[in-house]
C-alpha positions in Angstrom: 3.4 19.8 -20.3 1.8 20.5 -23.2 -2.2 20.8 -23.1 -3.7 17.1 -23.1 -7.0 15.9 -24.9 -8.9 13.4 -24.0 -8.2 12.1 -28.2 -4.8 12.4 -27.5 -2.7 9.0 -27.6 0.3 11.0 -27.1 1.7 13.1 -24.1 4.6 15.4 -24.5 6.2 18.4 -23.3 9.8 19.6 -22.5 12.2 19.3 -19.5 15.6 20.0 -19.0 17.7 18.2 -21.6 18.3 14.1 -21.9 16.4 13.7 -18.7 13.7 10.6 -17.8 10.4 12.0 -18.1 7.4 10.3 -16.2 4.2 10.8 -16.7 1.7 9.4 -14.1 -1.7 8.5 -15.5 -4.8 9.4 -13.3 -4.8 5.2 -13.2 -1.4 5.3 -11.5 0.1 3.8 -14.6 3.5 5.4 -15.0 5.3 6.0 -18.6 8.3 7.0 -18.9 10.5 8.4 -21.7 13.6 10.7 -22.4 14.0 14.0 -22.9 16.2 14.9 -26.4 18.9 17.5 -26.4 16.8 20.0 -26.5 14.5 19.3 -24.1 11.5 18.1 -26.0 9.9 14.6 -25.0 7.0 12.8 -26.3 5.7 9.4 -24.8 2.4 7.4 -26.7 -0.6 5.5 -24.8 0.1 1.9 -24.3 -2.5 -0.3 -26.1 -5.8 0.0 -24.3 -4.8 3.2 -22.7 -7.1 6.3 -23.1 -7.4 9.9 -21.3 -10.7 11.0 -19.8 -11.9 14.5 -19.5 -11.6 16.5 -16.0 -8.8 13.4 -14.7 -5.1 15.1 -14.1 -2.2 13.8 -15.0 1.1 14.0 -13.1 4.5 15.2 -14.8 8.3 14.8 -13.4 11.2 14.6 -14.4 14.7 13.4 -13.3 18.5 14.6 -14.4 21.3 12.2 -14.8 22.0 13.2 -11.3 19.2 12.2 -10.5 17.8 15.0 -9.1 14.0 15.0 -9.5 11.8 18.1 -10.5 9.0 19.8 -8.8 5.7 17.5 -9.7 3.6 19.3 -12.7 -0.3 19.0 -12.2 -1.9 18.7 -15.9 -5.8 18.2 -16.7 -7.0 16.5 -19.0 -9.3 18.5 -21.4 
């Protein structure tokens, strides 16, 4: 997971290639998006969405197997 701002309206990172990214918001609000072919993934805010300072922000991801990753811990800064 790349560092995240609290002026960020993007989250991105990478994972292993074409796999469904989620990203759990401190809020419990899931998003969800798709790694490319080389692993890089990128999901925006939702209107009325914002990141505050200090919360942490939950990363996995899943491969077309379906086998999920190891959960990544990311604070907001």
């Amino acid at each position: 997971v790349n560092e995240i701002k609290s002026t960020n309206q993007a989250i991105g990172g990478s994972a292993e290639p074409n796999s469904n990214v989620f990203v759990v918001l401190a809020n419990g609000k899931i998003l969800e998006t798709k790694a490319d072919a080389e692993g890089n993934w990128n999901v925006e805010l939702l209107d009325g969405q914002s990141l505050i300072g200090n919360e942490t922000v939950k990363v996995y991801a899943k491969d077309l197997a379906e086998n999920q990753s190891d959960t990544v811990e990311s604070e907001i800064v």
